[in-house]
N, C-alpha and C positions, 0 to 999 in steps of 0.2 A: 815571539817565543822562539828561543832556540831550540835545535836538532836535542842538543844536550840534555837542557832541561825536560824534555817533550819525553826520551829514553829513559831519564831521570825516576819519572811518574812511575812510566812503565813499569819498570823496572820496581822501584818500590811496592807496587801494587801486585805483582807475580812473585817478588821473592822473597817480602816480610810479611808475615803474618799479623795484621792487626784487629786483635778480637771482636770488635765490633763499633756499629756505627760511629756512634759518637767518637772513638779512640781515631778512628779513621779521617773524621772530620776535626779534630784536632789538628792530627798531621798533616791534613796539607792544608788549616790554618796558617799555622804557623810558617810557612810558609812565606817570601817577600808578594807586598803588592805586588798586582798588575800593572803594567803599564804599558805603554803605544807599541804594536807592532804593526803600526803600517808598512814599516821599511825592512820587515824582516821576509827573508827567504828559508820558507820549510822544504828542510831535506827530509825525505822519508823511502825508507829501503823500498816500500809497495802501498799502492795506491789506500789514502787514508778512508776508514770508512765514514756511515755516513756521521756517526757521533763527532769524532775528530774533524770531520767534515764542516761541520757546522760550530763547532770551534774557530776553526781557520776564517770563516765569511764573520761572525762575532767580532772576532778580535779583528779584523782588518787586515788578515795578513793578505798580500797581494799576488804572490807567486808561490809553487808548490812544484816542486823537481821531484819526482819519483824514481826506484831504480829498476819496476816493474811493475805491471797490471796481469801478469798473468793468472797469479797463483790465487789471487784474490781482486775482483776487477773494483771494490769499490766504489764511491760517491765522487766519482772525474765530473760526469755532467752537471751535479747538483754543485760543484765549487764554480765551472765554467759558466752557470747559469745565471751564478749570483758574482760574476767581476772577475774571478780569479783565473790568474793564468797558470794551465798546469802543464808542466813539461813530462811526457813517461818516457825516462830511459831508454826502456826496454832491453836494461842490458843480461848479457847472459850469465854473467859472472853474481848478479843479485838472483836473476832465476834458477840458478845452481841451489846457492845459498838457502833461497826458500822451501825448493821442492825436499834440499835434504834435511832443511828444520821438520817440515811436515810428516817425510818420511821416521825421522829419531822421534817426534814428539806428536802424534797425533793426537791424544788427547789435553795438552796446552794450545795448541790448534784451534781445535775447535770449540774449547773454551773460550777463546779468545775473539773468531769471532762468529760467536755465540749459533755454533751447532750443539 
């Protein structure tokens, strides 16, 4: 699964509004199959939680690079537990990024993950 596609979802899911169930499970019907990411590396701005999480161990991806654990520390040991190798950044330039999304948006925030 690519970075792209993965911001893809997201992104669909935060900035179209689709009125319900079933319309929702259409979209991302329709959707291409799945197929092998064994060989795929997930980039991810901050440590994924555990949903995504368990996504990643599912599909087989095998490494997971981060560009922070701060702001949100995440499901690291539950990927590490089950195979995956996760790299954190930690870099300062994605923990800018974060702390000023939270600051602008606190309540997409914490919708998101799920305060």
């Amino acid at each position: 699964m690519s970075f792209v596609e993965i911001n893809y979802l997201w992104d669909k899911y935060n900035q179209i509004e689709i009125p319900d169930h079933e319309d929702r499970t259409e979209a991302m019907d329709s959707r291409r199959p799945m197929g092998s990411y064994e060989d795929t590396v997930l980039y991810s701005t901050l440590m994924p939680c555990y949903l995504c999480a368990g996504a990643v161990v599912q599909f087989g991806i095998k490494k997971v690079i981060v560009g922070e654990s701060r702001t949100f520390s995440g499901a690291k040991q539950f990927m590490v537990d089950h195979g995956v190798e996760v790299i954190d950044l930690d870099d300062p330039a994605c923990i800018d990024l974060m702390q000023k999304f939270i600051a602008e948006e606190p309540e997409l925030w914490n919708e998101d993950i799920g305060k």
